[in-house]
C-alpha positions as MATLAB code, in Angstrom:
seq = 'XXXXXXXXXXXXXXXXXXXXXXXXXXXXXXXXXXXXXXXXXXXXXXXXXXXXXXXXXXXXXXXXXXXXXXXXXXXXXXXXXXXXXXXXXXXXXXXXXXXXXXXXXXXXXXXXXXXXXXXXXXXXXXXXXXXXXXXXXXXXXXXXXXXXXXXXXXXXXXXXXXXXXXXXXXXXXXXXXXXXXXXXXXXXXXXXXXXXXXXXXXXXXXXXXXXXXXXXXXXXXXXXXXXXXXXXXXXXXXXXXXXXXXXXXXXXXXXXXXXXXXXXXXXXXXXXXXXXXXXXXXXXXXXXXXXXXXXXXXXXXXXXXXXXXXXXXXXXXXXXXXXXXXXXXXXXXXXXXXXXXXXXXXXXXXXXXXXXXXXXXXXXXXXXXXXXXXXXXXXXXXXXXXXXXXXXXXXXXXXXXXXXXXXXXX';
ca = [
      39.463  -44.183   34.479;
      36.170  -43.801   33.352;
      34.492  -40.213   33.437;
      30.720  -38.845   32.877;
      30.290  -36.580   30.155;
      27.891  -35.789   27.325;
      29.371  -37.913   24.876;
      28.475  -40.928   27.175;
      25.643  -39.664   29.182;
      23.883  -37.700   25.862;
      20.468  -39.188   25.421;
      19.580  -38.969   29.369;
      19.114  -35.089   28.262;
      16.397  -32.956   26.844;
      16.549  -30.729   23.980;
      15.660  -27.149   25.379;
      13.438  -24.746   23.421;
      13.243  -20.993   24.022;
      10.153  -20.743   25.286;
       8.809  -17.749   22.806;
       9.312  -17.431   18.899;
       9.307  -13.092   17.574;
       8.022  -12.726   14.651;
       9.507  -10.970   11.889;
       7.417   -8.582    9.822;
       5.959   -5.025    9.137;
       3.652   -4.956   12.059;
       2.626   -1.091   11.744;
       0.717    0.800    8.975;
       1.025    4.529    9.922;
      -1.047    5.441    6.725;
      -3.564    2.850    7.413;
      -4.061    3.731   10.807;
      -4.224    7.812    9.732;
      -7.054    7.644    7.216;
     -10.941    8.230    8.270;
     -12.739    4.356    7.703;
     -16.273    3.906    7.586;
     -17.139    0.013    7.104;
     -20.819    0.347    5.025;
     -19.314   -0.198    1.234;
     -23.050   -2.089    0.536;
     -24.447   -2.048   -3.235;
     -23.754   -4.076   -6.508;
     -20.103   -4.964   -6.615;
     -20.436   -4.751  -10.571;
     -21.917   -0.756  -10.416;
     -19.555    0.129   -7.800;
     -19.926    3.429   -5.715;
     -20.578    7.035   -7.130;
     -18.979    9.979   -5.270;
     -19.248   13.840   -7.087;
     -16.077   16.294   -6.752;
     -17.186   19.888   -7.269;
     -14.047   21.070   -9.161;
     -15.358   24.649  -10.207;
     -17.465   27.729   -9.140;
     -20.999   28.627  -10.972;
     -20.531   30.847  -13.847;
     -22.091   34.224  -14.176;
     -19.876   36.060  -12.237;
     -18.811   39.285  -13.867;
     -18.400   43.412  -12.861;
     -21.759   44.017  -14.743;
     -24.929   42.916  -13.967;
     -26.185   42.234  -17.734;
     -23.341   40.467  -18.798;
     -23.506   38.457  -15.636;
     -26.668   37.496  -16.288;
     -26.224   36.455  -19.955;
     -23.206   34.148  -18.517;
     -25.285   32.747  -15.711;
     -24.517   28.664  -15.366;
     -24.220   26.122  -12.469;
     -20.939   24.885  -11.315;
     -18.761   22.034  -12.201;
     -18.769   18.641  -10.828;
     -17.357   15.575  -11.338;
     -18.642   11.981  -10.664;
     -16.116    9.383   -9.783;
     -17.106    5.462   -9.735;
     -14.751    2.910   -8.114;
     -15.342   -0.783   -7.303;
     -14.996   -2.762   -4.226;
     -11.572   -4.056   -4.140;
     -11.328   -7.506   -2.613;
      -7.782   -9.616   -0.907;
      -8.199  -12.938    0.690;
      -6.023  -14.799    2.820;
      -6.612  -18.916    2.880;
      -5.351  -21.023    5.703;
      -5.637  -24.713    5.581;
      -5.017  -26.196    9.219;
      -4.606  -29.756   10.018;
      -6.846  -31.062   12.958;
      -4.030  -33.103   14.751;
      -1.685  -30.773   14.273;
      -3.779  -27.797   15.891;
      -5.014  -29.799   18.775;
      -0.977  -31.332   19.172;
       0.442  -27.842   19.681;
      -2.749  -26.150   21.461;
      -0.690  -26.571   25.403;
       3.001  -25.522   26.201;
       3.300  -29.434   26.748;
       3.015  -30.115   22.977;
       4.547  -27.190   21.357;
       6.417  -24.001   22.014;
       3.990  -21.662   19.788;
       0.221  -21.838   19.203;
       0.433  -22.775   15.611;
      -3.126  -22.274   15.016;
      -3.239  -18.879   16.650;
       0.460  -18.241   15.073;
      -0.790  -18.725   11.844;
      -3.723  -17.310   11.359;
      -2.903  -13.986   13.250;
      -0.113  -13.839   10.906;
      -1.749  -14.731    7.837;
      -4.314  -11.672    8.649;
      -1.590   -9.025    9.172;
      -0.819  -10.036    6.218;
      -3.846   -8.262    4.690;
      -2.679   -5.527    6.300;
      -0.031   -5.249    5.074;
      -1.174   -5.624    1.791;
      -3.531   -2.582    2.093;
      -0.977   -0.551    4.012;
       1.294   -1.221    0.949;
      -2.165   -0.812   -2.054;
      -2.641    2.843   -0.816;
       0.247    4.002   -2.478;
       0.122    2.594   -5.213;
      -2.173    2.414   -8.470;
      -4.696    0.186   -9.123;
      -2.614   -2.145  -11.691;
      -1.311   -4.050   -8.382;
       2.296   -4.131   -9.622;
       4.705   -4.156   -6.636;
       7.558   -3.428   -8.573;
       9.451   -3.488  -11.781;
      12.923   -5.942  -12.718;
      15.784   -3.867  -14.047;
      18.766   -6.320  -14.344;
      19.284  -10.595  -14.169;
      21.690  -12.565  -13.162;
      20.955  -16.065  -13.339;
      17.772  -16.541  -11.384;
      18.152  -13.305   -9.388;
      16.469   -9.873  -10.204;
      17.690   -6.620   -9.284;
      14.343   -4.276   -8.912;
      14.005   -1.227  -10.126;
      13.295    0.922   -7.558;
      15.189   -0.998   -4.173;
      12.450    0.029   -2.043;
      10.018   -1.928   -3.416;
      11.543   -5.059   -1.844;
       8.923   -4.370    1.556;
       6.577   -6.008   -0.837;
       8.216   -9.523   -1.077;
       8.203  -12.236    0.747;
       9.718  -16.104    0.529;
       7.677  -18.509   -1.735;
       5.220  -16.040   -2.539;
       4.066  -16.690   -6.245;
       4.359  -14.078   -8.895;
       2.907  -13.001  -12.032;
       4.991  -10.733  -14.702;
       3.756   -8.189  -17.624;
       4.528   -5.549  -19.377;
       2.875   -3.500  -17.993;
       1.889   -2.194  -14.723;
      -1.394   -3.536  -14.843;
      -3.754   -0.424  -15.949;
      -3.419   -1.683  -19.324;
      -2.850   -4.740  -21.351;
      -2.473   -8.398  -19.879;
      -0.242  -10.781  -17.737;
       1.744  -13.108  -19.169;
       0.730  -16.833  -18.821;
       2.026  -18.672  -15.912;
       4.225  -17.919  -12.415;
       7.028  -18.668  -10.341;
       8.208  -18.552   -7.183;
      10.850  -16.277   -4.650;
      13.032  -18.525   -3.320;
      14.958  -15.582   -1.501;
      14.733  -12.069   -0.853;
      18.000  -10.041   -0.115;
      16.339   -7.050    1.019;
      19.175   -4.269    1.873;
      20.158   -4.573   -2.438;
      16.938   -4.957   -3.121;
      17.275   -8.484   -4.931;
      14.827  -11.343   -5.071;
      15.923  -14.967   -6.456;
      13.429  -16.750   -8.053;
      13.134  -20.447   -8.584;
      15.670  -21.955  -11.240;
      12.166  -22.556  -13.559;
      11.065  -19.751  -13.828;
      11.876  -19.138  -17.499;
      10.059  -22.244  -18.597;
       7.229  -21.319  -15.403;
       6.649  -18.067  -17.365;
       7.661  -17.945  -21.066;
       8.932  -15.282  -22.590;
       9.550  -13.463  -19.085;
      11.973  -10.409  -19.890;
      14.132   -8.966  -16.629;
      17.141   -7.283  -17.531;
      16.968   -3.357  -17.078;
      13.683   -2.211  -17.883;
      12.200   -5.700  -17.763;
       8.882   -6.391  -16.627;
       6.675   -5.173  -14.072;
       5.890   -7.969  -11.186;
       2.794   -8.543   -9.543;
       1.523  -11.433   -6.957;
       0.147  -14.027   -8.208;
      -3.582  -13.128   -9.334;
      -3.120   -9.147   -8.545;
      -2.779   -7.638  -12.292;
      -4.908   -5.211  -12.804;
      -7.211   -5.657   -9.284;
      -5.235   -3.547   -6.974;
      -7.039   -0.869   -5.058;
      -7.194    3.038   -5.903;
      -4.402    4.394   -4.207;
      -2.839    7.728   -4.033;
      -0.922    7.105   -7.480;
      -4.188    6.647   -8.888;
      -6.224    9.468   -7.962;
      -2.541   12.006   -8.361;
      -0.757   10.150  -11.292;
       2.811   11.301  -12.013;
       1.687   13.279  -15.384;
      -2.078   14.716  -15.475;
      -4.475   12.876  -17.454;
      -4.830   13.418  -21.115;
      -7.998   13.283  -23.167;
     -10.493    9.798  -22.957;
      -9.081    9.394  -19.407;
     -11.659    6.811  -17.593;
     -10.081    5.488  -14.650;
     -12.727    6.550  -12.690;
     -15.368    6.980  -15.243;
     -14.846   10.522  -15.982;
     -12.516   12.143  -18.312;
     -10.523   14.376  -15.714;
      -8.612   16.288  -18.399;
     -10.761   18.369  -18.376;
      -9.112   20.046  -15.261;
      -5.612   19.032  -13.251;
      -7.796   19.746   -9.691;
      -9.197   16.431  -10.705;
      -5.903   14.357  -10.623;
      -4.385   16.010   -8.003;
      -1.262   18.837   -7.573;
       2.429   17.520   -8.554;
       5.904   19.319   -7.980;
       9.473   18.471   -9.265;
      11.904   18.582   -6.577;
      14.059   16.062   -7.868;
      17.155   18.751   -8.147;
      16.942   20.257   -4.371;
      17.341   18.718   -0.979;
      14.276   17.365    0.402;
      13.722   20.008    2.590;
      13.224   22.699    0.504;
      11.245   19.975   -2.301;
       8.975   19.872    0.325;
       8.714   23.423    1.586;
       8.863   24.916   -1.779;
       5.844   22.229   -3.278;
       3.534   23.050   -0.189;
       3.961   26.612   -0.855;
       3.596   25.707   -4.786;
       0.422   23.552   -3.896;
      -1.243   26.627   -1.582;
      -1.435   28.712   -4.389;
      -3.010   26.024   -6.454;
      -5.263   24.018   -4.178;
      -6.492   27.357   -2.804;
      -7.635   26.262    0.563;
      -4.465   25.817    1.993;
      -5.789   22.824    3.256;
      -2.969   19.874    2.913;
      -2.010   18.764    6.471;
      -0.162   16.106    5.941;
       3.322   14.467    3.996;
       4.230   11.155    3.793;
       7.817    9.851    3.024;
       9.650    6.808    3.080;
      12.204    6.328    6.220;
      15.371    7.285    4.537;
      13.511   10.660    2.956;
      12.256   11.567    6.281;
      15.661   10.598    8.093;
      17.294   13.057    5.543;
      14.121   15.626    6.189;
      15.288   15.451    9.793;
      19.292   16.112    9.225;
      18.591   19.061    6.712;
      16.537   20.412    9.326;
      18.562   20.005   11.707;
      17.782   21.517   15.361;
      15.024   23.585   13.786;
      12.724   20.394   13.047;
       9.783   19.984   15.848;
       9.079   16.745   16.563;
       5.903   15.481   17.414;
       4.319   11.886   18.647;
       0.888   11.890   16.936;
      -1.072    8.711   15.378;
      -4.558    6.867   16.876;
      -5.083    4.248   19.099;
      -2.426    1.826   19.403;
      -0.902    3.217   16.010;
       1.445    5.411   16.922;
       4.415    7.208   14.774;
       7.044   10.592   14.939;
       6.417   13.807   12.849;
       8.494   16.676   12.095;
       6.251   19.851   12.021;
       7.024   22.493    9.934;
       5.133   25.667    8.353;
       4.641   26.412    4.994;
       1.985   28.265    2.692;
       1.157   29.543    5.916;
      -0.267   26.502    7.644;
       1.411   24.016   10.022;
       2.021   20.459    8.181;
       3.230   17.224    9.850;
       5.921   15.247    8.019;
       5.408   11.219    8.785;
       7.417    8.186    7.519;
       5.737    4.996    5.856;
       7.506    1.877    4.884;
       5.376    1.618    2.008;
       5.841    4.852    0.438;
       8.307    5.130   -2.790;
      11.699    6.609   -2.486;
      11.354    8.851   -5.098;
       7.525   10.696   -4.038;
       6.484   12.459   -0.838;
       2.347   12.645   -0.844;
       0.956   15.610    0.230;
      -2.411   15.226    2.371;
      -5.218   16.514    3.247;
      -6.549   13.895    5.659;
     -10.005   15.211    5.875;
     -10.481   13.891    1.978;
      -9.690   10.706    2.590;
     -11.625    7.680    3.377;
     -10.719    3.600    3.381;
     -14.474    2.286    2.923;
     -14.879   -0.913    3.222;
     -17.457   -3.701    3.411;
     -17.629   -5.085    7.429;
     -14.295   -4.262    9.278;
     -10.552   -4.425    7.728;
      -9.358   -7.168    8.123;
     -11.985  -10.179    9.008;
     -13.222  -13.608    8.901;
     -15.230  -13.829    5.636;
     -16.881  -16.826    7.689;
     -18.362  -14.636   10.401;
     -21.973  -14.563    8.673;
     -22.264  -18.384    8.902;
     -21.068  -18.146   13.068;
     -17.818  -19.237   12.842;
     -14.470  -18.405   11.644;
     -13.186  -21.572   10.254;
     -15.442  -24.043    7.702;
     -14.549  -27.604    7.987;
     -12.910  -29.054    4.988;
     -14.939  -31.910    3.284;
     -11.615  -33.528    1.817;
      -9.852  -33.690    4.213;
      -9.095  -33.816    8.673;
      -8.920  -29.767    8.501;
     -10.138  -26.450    8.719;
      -9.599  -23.513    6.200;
      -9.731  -19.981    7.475;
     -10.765  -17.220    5.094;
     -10.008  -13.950    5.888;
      -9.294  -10.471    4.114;
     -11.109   -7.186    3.377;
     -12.707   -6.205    0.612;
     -12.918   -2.289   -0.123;
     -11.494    0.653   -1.852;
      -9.736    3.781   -0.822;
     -11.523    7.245   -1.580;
      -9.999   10.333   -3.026;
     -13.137   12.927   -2.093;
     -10.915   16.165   -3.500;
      -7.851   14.920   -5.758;
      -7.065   18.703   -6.092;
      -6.542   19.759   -2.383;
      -3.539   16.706   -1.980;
      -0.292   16.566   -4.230;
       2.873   13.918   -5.267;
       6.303   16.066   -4.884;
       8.915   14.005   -6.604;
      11.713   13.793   -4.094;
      15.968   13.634   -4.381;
      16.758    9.784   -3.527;
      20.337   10.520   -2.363;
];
């Protein structure tokens, strides 16, 4: 007896979609969203932009009026030059295939809107990720191989990859010498051992490419040495030493001009922290640091060592929002704040105020907005390209009055 059932009735039914796709990714920037902005970065991109720190009081100060007038001399200042960083994002988009899946009828997801909102955050994420880091634009260093698989250094650094992204290696971390010729590609990224695979090739894609333990530093593709300033450059993890230019100005000369730093590597993080704030009061002198930044699992242990004495606190601007722990030290109140894109080892100490992210028009946006549009048609082909991005640096107004604390990671 003959019965109805999919196997003989298949092809009289439709395939069903779920009618939404979520989108995997880092969609907040809690440091990026923190920092003062100001969007008028205009001038020669080659001469960059001047900014003076004054780093010490006139001289002529004394108990006695001759002397202090034999010693009389005008403070000390610093002027700091930094370029305009620049990050672009390039879409190529298919006419057909925008106008195919512009209705519910065609497709379940906008894929012109899908991919260009996406390819923006991007950018975002990019920046949210530059500001704590140096201006070399490594994202992180290999430190063992097995077959085409790289175990990185530091395991936190795996927020900054990403499937087929293509990568540059060096040496170095990009403040210094060169990148060596060629890249590869990520096939996969295994992100809770902090592993990335890269494609079989990639020895003969990049000759000579060394990532066992203490291998080389990895960068994407085109970043070496064109990242922006962020707060590893302006507070590096030793003070300068003598013919220091980073910024054009040998800031040996005095440690307020690369920042405060504190070794709490050997205590729990609560009292690293407490202990470097006090630590950094007595140096900075104004007592002005507001703020710390951690990484999640640092400010998850932050929160268990303090226990029910830790204050919690919803702060953040706009539609950026993120939890603080408040806590008092050096005699001023300080909010503690988690970033995804902070290293496990270093908790930054603040002070917002001296901060700036100036850039050139908003962050991020169509670099096609001055000819009316945000697409140009492509001359090659039935398309569109978007081009998007920012282009900007960060500014350190008072390196002295903001401090790294080297952190326990376990």
């Amino acid at each position: 007896m003959g019965q109805v059932n999919f196997a003989t009735v298949d092809n009289v039914f439709k395939t069903y979609f779920f009618p939404r796709m979520e989108r995997i990714g880092y969609e907040e920037q809690p440091t990026l969203g923190m920092l003062p902005k100001d969007t008028n970065f205009y001038g020669r991109a080659t001469a960059g932009l001047q900014f003076d720190v004054a780093y010490e009081v006139p001289a002529g100060m004394s108990a006695d009026f001759n002397t202090a007038l034999m010693n009389a001399g005008n403070g000390s200042y610093a002027t700091f030059t930094i370029r305009r960083a620049r990050y672009y994002q390039i879409i190529n988009l298919d006419n057909e295939t925008m106008e195919a899946s512009a209705s519910d009828d065609g497709a379940y997801v906008d894929l012109k809107k899908e991919e260009v909102s996406t390819g923006i955050k991007a950018t975002t994420e990019k920046l949210g990720n530059g500001l704590f880091r140096n201006h070399g634009g490594s994202i992180g260093r290999a430190n063992g191989l097995s077959t085409a698989t790289v175990t990185l250094l530091n395991q936190g650094d795996i927020v900054n990859y990403r499937r087929n992204m293509k990568i540059n290696l060096a040496t170095t971390d990009g403040t210094s010498g060169s990148v060596r010729a060629g890249q590869t590609s990520v096939l996969s990224v295994d992100r809770p051992n902090g592993k990335i695979t890269l494609a079989p090739t990639f020895a003969a894609d990049i000759p000579g490419a060394s990532l066992g333990a203490g291998g080389d530093f990895i960068f994407p593709a085109g970043d070496f040495g064109l990242g922006i300033y962020g707060f590893d450059s302006y507070i590096p993890a030793a003070a300068p030493s003598p013919g220091d230019a980073v910024f054009g100005f040998d800031r040996s000369v005095d440690t307020r001009l690369s920042g405060l730093r504190y070794d709490g590597s050997l205590l729990n993080i609560s009292d690293a922290i407490i202990k470097a704030l006090a630590q950094f009061r007595v140096e900075a002198g104004s007592g002005s640091i507001d703020t710390v930044i951690t990484d999640y699992n640092r400010f998850a242990d932050f929160s268990l060592d303090l226990g029910a004495k830790a204050m919690r606190k919803e702060s953040g601007t706009g539609e950026v929002g993120y939890d603080t722990i408040k806590v008092h030290s050096g005699g001023r109140p300080v909010e503690v704040m988690a970033d995804h894109n902070c290293q496990a080892n270093i908790a930054w100490a603040l002070t917002k105020r001296t901060w700036q992210w100036k850039s050139l028009g908003k962050t991020p946006r169509f670099f096609t907005e001055a000819s009316g549009s945000n697409f140009v048609v492509d001359p090659t082909a039935d398309g569109v390209q978007i081009r998007a991005g920012w282009r900007g640096n960060l500014l350190g107004l008072a390196p002295g009055l903001n401090g790294r604390i080297t952190v326990p990671t376990v």
